[in-house]
C-alpha positions in Angstrom: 0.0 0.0 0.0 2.9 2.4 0.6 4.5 1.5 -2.2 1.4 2.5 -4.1 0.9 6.1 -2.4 4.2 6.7 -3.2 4.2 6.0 -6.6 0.9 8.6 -6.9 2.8 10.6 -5.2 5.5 10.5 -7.8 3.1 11.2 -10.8 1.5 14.1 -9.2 5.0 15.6 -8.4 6.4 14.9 -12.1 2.3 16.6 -13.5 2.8 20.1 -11.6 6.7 20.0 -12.4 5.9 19.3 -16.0 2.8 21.9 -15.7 4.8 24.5 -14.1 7.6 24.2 -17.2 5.3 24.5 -19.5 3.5 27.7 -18.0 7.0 29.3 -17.6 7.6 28.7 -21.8 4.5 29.9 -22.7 5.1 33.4 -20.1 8.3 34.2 -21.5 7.5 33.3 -25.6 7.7 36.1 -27.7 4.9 38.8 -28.3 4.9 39.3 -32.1 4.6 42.9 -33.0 3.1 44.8 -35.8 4.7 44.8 -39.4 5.6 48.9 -39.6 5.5 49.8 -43.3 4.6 52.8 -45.6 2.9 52.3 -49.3 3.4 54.6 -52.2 0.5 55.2 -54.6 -0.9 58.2 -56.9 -4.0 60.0 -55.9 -5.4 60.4 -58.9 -5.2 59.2 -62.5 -6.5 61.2 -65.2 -8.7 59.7 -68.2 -8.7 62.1 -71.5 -10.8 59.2 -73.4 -10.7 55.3 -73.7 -7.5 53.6 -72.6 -5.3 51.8 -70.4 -2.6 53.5 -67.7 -0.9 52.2 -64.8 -1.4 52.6 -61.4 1.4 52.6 -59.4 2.1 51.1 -55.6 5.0 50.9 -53.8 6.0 49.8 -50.2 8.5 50.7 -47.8 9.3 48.3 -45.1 12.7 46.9 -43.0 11.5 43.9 -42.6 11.8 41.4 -45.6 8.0 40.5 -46.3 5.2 40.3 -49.4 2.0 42.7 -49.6 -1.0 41.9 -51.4 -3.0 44.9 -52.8 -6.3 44.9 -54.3 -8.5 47.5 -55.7 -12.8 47.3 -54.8 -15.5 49.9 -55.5 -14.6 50.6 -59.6 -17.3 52.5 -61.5 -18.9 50.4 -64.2 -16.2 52.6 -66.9 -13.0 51.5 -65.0 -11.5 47.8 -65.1 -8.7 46.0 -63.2 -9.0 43.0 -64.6 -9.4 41.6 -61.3 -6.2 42.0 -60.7 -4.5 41.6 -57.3 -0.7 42.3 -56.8 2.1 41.0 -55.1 4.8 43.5 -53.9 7.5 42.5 -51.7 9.4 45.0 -49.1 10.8 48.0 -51.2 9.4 47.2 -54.5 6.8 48.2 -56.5 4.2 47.0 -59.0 1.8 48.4 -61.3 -2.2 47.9 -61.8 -3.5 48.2 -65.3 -6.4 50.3 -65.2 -8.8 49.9 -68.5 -11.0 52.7 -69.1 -14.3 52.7 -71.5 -15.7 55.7 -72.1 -18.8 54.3 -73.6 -21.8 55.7 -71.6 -19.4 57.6 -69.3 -19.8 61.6 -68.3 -17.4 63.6 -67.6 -16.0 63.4 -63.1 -14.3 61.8 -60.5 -15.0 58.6 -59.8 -13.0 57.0 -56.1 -12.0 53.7 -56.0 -10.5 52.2 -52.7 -6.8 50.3 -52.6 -6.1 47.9 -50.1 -3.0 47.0 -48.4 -2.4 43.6 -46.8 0.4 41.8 -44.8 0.6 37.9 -45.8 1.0 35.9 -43.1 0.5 37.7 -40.6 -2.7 37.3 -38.6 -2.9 40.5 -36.5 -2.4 42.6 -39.2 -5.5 44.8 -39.5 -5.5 46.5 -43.5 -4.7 49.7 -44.3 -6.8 51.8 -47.3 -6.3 54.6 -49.4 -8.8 56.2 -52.1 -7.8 56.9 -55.6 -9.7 59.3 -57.5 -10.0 58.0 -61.0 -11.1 61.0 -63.4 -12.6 61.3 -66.8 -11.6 64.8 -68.0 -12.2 64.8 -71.6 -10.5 67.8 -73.6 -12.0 70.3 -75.0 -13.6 69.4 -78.3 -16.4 67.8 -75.8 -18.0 70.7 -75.0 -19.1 70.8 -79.0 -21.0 67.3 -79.0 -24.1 68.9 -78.8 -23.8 71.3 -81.5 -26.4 70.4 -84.2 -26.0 73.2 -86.7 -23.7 74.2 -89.2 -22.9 75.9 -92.4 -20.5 75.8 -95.2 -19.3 77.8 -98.4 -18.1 76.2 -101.2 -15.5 77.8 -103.2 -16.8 76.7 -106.1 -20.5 78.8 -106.2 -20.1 81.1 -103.1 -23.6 79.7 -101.5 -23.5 79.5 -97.8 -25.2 76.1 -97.0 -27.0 75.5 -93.7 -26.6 71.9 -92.6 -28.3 70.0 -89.4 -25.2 67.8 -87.9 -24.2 65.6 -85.8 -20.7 66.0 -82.9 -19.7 63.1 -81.2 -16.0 63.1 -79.2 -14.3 59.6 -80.5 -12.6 57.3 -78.3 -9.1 58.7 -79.0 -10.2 62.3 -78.2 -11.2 63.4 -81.7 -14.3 65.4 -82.3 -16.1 63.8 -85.4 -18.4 66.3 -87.5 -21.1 63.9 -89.7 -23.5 65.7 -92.6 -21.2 69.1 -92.3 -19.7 67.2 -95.9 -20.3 64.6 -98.3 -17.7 62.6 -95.5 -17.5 62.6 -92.2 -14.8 65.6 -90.2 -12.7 64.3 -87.5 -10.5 67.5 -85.7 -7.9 66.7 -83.5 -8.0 69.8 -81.4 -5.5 71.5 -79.4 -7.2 73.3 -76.6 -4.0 75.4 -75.5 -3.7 76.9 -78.5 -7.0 76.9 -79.3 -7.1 75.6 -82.8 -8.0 72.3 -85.0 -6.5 70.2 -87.4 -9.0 67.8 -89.7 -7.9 64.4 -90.1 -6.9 63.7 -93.6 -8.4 62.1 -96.4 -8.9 60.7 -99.8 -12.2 61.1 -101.6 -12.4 60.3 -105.1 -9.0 61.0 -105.7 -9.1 64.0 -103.8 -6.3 64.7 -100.7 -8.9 66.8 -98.2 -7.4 68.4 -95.5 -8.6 71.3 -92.8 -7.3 73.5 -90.2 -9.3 76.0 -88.3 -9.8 78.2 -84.8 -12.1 77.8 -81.8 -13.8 81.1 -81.1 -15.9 80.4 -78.0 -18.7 78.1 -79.3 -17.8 78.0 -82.6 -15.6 76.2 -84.9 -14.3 78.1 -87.9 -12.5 75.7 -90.0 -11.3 75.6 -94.0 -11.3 72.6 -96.0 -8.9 72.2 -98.8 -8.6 70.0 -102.0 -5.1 69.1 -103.0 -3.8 72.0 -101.3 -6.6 74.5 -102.5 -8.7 76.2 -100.7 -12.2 74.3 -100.7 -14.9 75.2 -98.6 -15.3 77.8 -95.2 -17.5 76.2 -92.7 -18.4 77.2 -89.0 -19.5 74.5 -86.8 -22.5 76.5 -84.0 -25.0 75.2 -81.2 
């Protein structure tokens, strides 16, 4: 019997030792601390018309770890692709943003990037919002100008035509019914001026150039180098 109390006594005496190690480990394990690390990205990207840009984040961090960043809340016009990067400490990467301009008006539209440690569990995200904006150039203020009128060289009669504007999807305004073809101007708003498109139409080279004069457009149309027709594109 004493033999047997002594051997409890043993296993209790090896338990509490064995518990009291085991406390002690845990109580003097290390506390893991928070990843410190900046990120890098532009706060806004600017949309003339239909396309594709970068969009640019970086990260900043001693430590030698991966990021995962993700984009949410595009408008309907804007794509990633569904895109989510990787960027390890002191590196950057790039989104590809796809803009369609299809059905899109002119403003700012935020988006919201998201920053992420991997692997590490206590890591609460950090955000930052990107204003993605559709700032077409000037020639849209003329899409919906509906009248215009022309003067041919050739008789001196001032025409009155109904027409239609429409700004392309490479920043071009596009004049139909002003001529037998459609007008496409590339338009510089700095200067203030436009430059018609070239082209060939039965055999003839027709180019333009003309001014912008408020809401107007006063352009000249040439044939082979001559002088043409005078038009002025109005409301």
């Amino acid at each position: 019997m004493n033999n047997l109390k002594n051997s409890i006594g043993w296993v209790c005496l090896i338990c509490v030792f064995s518990c009291f190690v085991s406390c002690k480990k845990n109580n003097t394990d290390p506390i893991s601390t928070p990843v410190v690390f900046t990120f890098s990205a532009p706060d806004t990207i600017l949309f003339e018309y239909s396309g594709n840009k970068p969009l640019a984040v970086g990260v900043q961090c001693t430590e030698e770890r991966e990021f995962g960043a993700s984009l949410s809340g595009l408008n309907g016009s804007f794509s990633d692709n569904n895109q989510d990067l990787v960027i390890r400490s002191n590196q950057q990467q790039s989104f590809n943003i796809t803009f369609n301009q299809l059905g899109a008006t002119p403003g700012i539209y935020p988006c919201e990037l998201r920053m992420s440690v991997f692997n590490v569990n206590n890591y609460t995200p950090q955000y930052k919002t990107i204003q993605l904006v559709y700032a077409p150039n000037c020639g849209y203020n003329f899409i919906n100008h509906i009248n215009g009128e022309i003067t041919y060289q050739i008789n001196g009669i001032l025409l009155n035509r109904s027409i239609s504007c429409s700004y392309n999807n490479v920043g071009q305004l596009v004049i139909t019914n002003l001529t037998s073809f459609p007008v496409t101007l590339d338009v510089n708003c700095q200067a203030q001026t436009v430059t018609m498109k070239p082209v060939t139409i039965n055999g003839f080279y027709m180019t333009g150039d003309g001014t912008i004069q408020g809401q107007f457009i006063y352009l000249n149309i040439y044939s082979n180098g001559a002088l043409d027709a005078v038009a002025k594109i109005k409301p």
